[in-house]
C-alpha positions as CSV (number, residue, x, y, z in Angstrom):
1,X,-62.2,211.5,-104.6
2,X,-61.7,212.3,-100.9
3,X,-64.5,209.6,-99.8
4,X,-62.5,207.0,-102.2
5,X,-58.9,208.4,-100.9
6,X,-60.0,208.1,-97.2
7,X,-61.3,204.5,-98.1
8,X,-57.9,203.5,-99.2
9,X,-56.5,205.2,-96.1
10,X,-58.7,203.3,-93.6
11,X,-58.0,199.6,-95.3
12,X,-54.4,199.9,-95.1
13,X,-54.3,201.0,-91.7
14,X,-56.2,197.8,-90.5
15,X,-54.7,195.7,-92.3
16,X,-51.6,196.8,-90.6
17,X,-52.6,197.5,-87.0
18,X,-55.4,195.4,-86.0
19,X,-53.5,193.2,-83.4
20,X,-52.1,195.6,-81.8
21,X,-55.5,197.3,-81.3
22,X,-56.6,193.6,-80.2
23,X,-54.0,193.6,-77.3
24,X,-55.3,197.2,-76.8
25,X,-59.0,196.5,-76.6
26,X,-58.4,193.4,-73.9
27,X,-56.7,195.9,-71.8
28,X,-59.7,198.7,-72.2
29,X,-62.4,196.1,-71.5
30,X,-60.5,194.6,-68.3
31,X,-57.4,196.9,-67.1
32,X,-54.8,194.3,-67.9
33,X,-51.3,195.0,-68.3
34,X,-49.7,194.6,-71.7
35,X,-47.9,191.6,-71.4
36,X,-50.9,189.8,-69.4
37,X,-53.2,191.1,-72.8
38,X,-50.7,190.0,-75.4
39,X,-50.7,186.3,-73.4
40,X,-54.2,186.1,-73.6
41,X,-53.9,186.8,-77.3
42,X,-51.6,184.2,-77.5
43,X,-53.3,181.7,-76.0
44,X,-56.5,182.4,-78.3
45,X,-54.1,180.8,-81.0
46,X,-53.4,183.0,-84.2
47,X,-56.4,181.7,-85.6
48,X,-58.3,184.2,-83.8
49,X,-55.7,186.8,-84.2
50,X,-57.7,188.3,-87.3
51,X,-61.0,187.3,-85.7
52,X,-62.9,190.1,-85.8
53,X,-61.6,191.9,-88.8
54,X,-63.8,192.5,-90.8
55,X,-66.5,194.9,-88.8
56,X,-63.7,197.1,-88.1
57,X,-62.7,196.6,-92.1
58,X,-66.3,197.3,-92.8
59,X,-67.0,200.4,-90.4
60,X,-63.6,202.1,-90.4
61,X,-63.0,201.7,-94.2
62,X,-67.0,203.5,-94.3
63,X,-66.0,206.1,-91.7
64,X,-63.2,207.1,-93.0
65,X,-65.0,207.6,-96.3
66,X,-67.7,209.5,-94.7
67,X,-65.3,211.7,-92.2
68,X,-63.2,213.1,-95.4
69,X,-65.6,213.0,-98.1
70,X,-68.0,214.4,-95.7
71,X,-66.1,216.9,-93.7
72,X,-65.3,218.6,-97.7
73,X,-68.7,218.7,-98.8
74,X,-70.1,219.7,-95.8
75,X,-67.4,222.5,-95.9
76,X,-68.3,223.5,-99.0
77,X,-71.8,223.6,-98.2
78,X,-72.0,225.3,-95.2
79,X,-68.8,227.8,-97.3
80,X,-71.4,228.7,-100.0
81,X,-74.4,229.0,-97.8
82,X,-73.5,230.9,-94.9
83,X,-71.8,234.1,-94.2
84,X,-70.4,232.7,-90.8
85,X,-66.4,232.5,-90.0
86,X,-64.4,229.8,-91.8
87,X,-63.7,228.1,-88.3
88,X,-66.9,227.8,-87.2
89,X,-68.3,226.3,-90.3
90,X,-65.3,224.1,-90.9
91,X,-66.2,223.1,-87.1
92,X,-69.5,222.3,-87.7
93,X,-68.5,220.3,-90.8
94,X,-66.4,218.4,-89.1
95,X,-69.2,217.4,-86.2
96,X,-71.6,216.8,-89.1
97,X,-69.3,214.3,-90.0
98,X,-68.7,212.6,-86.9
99,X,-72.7,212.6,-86.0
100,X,-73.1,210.9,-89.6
101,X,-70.4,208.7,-88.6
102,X,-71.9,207.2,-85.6
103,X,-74.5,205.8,-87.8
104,X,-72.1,202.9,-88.3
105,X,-71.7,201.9,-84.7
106,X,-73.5,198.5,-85.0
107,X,-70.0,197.7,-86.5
108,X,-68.1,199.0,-83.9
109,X,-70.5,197.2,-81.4
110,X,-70.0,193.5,-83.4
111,X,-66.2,194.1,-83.1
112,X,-66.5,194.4,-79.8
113,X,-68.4,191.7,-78.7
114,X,-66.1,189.5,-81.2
115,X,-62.7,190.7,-79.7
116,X,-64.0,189.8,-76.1
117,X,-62.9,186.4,-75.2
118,X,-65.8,185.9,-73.2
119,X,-68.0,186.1,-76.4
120,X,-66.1,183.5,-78.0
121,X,-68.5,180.3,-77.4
122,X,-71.3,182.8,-78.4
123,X,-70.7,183.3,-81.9
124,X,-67.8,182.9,-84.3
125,X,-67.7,185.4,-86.9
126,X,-69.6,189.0,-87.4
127,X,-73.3,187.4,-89.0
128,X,-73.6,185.5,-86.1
129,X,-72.7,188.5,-83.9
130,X,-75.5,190.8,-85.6
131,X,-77.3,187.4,-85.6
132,X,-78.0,187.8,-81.6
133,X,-78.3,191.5,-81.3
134,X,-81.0,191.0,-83.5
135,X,-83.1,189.7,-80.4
136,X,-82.7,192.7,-78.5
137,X,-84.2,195.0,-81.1
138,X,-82.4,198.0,-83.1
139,X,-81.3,199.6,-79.8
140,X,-79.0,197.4,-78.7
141,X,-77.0,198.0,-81.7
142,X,-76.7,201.3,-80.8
143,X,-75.5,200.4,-77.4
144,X,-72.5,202.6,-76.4
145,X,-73.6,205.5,-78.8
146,X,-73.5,208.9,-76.5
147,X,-69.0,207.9,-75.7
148,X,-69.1,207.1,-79.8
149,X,-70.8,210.9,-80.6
150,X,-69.1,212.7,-78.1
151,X,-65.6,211.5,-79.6
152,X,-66.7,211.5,-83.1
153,X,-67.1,215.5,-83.2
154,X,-65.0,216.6,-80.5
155,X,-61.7,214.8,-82.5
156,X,-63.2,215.4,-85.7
157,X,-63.1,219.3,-84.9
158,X,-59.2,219.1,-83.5
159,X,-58.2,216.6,-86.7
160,X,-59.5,218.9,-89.1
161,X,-58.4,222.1,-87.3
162,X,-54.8,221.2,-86.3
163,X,-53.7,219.4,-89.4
164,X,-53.1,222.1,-91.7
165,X,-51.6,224.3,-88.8
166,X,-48.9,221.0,-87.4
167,X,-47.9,220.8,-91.3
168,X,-46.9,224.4,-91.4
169,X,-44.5,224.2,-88.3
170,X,-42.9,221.1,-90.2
171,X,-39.5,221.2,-92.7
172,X,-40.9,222.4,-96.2
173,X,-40.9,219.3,-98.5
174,X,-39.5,219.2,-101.2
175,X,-40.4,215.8,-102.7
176,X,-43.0,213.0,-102.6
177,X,-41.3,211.2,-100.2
178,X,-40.6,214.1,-97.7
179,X,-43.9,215.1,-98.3
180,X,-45.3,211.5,-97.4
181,X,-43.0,211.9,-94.0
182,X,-44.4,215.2,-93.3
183,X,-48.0,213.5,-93.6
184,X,-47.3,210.4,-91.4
185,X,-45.7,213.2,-89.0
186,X,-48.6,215.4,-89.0
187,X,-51.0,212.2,-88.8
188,X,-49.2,210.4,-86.1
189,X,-49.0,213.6,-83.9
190,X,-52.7,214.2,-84.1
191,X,-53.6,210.3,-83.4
192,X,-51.3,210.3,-80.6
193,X,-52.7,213.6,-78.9
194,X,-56.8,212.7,-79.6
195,X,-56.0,209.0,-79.1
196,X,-54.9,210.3,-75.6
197,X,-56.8,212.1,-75.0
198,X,-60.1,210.5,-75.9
199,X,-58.8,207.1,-74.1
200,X,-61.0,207.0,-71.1
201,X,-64.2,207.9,-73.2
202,X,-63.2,204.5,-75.1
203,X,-62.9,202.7,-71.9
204,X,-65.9,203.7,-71.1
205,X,-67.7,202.5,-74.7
206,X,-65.7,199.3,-74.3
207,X,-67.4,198.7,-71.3
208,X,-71.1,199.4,-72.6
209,X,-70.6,197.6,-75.8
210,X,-69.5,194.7,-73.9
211,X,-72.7,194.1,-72.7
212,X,-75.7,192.2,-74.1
213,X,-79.5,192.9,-73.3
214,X,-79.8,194.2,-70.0
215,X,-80.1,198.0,-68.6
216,X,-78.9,200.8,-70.7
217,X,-76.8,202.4,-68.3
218,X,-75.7,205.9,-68.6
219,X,-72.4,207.2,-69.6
220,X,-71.6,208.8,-66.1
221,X,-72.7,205.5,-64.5
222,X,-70.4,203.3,-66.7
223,X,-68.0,205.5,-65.7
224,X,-67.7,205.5,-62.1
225,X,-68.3,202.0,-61.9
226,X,-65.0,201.5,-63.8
227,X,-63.6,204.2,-62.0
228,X,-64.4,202.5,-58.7
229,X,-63.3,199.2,-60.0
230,X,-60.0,200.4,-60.7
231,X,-59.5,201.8,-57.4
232,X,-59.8,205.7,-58.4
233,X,-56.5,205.5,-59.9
234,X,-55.9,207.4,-63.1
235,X,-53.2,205.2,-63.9
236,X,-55.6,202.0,-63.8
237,X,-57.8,203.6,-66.0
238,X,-55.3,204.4,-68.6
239,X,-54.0,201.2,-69.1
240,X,-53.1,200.0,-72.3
241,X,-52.8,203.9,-73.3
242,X,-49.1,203.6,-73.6
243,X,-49.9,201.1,-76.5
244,X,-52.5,203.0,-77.8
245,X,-50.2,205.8,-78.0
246,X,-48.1,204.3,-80.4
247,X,-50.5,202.6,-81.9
248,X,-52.3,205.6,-82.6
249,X,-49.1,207.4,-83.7
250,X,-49.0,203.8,-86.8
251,X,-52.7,204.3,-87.4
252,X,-53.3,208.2,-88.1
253,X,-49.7,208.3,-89.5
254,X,-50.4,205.3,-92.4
255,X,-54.2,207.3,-92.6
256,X,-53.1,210.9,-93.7
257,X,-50.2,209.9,-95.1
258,X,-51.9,207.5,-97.6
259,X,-55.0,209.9,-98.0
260,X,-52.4,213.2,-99.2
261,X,-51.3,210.5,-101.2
262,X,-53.7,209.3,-102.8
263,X,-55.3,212.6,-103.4
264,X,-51.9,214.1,-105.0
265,X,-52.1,211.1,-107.6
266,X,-55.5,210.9,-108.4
């Protein structure tokens, strides 16, 4: 139920909010400012608008699954087999989940290379995409994996942890619908905060993934080079978290709000 429920969750949210995380991955991957991103986007025609759907359909409908269905029977498991304290196995649940999670970054990698306009001549849709990673051998697929398991368990542990806790300090619902509010409330607050927080890690994976054959640089090394690239400012390197912000806030609100939802009717 919570694997199918967090499926559910995942589809509708990218249905919904894939262009804005479009605009939001151009200014990641090259520090542009939001109108400059959204005209590039338009001048890609809305033809391309979608392109790249479906790996981020296919992973984040899949991780979604695996980070609720996983996080409950790993809690369970861990519950019934160890004597340790309920936030510390409901931690490790959570990172469990997230390590698992990051098995599915090829997907995340594909979308990447899609949504880059300087891919486009390369290859046109995701089979292609997996198509010329293919050359490089099964590490290049995995290119971008140590910023992907660092924010995988690290936001797992504060989703998990602080969702029950922000729904307490919320109005009591009453009803399905308040209780649907209370959910997006609870969901958007948390996506806003890790999506914040976890912003420059994601600039730095944009980065890497970017990147075909070639040195595997380090996660540090990405790092400062960006950093040095956008002149040491910690503005320049969160642009485009303004509009991942809110975007965030849409996302994780639609997510938990159609999981609880989903879980109180099935």
């Amino acid at each position: 139920k919570h694997y199918l429920c967090g499926y559910c969750a995942a589809f509708t949210n990218i249905a919904v909010t894939f262009p804005i995380q479009k605009v939001l991955f151009r200014q990641q991957l090259y520090g542009l400012k939001t109108k400059d991103a959204v005209h590039q986007l338009q001048k890609d025609g809305i033809r391309n608008l979608y392109r790249g759907i479906l790996p981020p359909l296919m992973q984040k409908t899949t991780t979604l699954a695996l980070m609720f269905g996983l996080y409950e029977d790993f809690s369970s498991l861990l519950h019934s087999h160890t004597s340790a304290p309920e936030l510390l196995t409901r931690s490790m649940a959570a990172v469990l989940a997230g390590t698992t999670e990051a098995l599915l970054t090829p997907f995340e990698r594909v979308q990447t290379l899609l949504q880059d306009y300087k891919h486009h001549e390369k290859f046109t849709n995701t089979y292609q995409a997996f198509k010329v990673l293919k050359v490089y051998g099964i590490r290049e697929y995995y290119r971008g994996l140590v910023p992907i398991l660092l924010r995988n368990g690290s936001s797992n542990i504060l989703f998990f942890g602080l969702r029950g806790p922000i729904k307490q300090c919320l109005p009591e619902a009453t009803s399905y619908s308040a209780h649907l509010v209370n959910d997006f409330i609870c969901g958007g607050l948390l996506g806003a905060m890790l999506g914040s927080l976890f912003f420059p890690m994601n600039v730095v994976k944009a980065r890497m993934q970017s990147q075909i054959g070639g040195e595997f640089q380090s996660f540090s090394k990405v790092f400062v080079t960006i950093w040095l690239e956008r002149d040491k400012k910690l503005m320049h390197l969160f642009r485009g978290a303004h509009l991942n912000y809110h975007r965030s806030v849409l996302s994780w609100g639609i997510i938990n709000a159609t999981y609880e939802f989903l879980l109180k009717l099935l």
